[in-house]
C-alpha positions as YAML, in Angstrom:
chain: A
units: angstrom
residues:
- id: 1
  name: UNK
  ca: [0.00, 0.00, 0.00]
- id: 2
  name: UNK
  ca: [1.24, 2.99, -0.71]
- id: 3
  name: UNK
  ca: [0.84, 6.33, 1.21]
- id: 4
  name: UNK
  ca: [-1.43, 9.51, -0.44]
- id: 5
  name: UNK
  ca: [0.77, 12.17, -1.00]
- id: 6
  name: UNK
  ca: [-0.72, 15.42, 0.60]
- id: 7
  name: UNK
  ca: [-2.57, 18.41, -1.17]
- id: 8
  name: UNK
  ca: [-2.53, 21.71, -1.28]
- id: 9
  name: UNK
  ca: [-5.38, 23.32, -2.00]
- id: 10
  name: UNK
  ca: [-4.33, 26.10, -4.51]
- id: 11
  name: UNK
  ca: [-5.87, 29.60, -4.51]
- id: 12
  name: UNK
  ca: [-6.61, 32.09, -7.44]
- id: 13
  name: UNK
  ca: [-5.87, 35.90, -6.44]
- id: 14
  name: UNK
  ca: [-9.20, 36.75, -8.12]
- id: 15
  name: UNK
  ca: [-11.44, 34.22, -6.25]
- id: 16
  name: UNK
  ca: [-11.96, 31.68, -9.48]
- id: 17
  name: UNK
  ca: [-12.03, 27.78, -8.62]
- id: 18
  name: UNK
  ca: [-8.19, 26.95, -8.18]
- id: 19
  name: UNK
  ca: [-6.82, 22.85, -8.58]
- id: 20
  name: UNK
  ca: [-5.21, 20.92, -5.74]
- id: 21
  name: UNK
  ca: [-1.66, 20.07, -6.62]
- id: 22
  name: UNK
  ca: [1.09, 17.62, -4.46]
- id: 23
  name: UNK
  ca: [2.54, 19.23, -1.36]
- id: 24
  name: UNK
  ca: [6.14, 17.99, -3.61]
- id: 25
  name: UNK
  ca: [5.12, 19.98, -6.20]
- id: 26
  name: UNK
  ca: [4.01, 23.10, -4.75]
- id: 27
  name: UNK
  ca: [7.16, 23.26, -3.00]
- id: 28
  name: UNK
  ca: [8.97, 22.63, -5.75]
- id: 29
  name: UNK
  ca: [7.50, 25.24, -8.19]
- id: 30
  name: UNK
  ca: [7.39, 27.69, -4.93]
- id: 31
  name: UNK
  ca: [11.17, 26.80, -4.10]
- id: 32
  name: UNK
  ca: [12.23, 27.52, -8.11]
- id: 33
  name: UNK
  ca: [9.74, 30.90, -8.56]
- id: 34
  name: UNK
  ca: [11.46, 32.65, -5.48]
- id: 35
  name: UNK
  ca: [14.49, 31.75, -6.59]
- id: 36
  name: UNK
  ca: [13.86, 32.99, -9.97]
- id: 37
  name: UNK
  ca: [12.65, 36.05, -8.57]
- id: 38
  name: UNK
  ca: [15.29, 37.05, -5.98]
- id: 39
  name: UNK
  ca: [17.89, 36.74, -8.23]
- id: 40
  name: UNK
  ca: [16.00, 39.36, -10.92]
- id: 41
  name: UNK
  ca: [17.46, 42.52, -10.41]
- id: 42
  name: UNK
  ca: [14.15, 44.24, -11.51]
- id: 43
  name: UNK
  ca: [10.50, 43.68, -12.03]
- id: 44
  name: UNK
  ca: [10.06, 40.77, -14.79]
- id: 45
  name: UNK
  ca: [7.50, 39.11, -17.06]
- id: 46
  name: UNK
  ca: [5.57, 35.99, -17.08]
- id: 47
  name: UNK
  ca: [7.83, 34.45, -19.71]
- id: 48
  name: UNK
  ca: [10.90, 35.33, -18.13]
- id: 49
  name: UNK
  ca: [9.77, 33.90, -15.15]
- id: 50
  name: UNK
  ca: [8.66, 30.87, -16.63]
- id: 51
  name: UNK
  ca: [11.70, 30.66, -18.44]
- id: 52
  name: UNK
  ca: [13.82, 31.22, -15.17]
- id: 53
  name: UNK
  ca: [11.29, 28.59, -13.56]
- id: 54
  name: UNK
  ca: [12.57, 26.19, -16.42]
- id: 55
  name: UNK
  ca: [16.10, 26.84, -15.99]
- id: 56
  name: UNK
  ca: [16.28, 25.74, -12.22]
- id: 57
  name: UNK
  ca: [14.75, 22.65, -13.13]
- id: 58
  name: UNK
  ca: [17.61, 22.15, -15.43]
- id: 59
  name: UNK
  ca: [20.45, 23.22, -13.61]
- id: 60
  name: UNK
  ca: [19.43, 21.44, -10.36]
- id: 61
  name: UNK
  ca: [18.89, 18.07, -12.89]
- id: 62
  name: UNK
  ca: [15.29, 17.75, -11.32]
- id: 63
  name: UNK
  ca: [13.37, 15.62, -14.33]
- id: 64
  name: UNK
  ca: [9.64, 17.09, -13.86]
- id: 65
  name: UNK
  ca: [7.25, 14.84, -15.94]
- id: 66
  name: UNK
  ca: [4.51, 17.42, -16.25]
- id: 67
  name: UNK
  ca: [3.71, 20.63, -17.50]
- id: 68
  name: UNK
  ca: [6.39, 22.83, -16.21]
- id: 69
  name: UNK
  ca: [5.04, 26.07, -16.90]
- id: 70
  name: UNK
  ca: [0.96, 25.01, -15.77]
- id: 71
  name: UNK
  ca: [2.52, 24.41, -12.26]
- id: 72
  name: UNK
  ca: [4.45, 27.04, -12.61]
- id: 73
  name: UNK
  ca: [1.68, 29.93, -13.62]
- id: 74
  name: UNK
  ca: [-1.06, 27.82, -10.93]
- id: 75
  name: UNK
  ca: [1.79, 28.29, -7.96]
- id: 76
  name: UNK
  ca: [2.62, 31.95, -9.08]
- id: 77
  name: UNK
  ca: [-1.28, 33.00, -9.16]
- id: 78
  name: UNK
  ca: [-1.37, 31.28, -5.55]
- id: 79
  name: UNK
  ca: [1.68, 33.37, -4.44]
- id: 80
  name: UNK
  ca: [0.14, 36.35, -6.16]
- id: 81
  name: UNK
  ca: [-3.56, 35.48, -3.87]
- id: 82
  name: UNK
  ca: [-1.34, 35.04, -0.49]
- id: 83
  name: UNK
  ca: [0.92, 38.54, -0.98]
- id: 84
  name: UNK
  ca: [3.79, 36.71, -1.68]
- id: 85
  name: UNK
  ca: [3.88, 38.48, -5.05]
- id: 86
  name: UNK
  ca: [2.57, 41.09, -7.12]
- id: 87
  name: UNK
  ca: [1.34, 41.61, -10.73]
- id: 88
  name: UNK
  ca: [1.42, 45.23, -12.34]
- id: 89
  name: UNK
  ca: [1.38, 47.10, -15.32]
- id: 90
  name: UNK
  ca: [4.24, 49.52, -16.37]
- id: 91
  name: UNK
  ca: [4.58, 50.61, -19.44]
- id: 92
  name: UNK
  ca: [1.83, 48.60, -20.90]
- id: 93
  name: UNK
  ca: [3.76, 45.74, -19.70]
- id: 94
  name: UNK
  ca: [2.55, 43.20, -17.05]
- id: 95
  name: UNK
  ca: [5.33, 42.52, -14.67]
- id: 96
  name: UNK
  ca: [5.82, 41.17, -11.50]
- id: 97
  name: UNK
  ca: [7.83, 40.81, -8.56]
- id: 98
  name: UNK
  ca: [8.03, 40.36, -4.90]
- id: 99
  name: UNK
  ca: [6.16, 42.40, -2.48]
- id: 100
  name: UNK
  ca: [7.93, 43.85, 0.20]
...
């Protein structure tokens, strides 16, 4: 028998039905977008976050079997709904970046 991994439940910043994802994977994409964003010396946009997201995958050798970037935007919209980050427009340009 094997044990259930646990869940977390997910939430959206604007209120909208959010999945459930692996406590392993949460951590994971949470562990690789902080990263991603504390080493950005300015605001930055989805895809170079996703892209970032990508590139600690590959340079820590972790082999991720699903959809990189659908954890990673699900985990980002749950940092953005529990002030971990924030989403603006400059410029006509959505960024983002950690709130202080």
């Amino acid at each position: 028998m094997t044990k259930k991994s646990e869940k977390v439940q997910l939430i959206h910043p604007q209120g909208k039905h959010a999945p459930a994802i692996s406590a392993d994977n949460f951590n994971l994409f949470e562990k690789a977008i902080l990263h991603v964003m504390k080493h950005s010396a300015s605001p930055i946009t989805w895809t170079q976050l996703e892209k970032g997201v990508k590139e600690y995958l590959a340079e820590n050798d972790i082999e991720f079997g699903g959809s990189p970037g659908w954890f990673a935007v699900s985990v980002k919209m749950h940092l953005e709904a529990t002030g971990v980050l924030e989403r603006f427009i400059e410029k006509g340009k959505k960024l983002h970046r950690l709130k202080k």
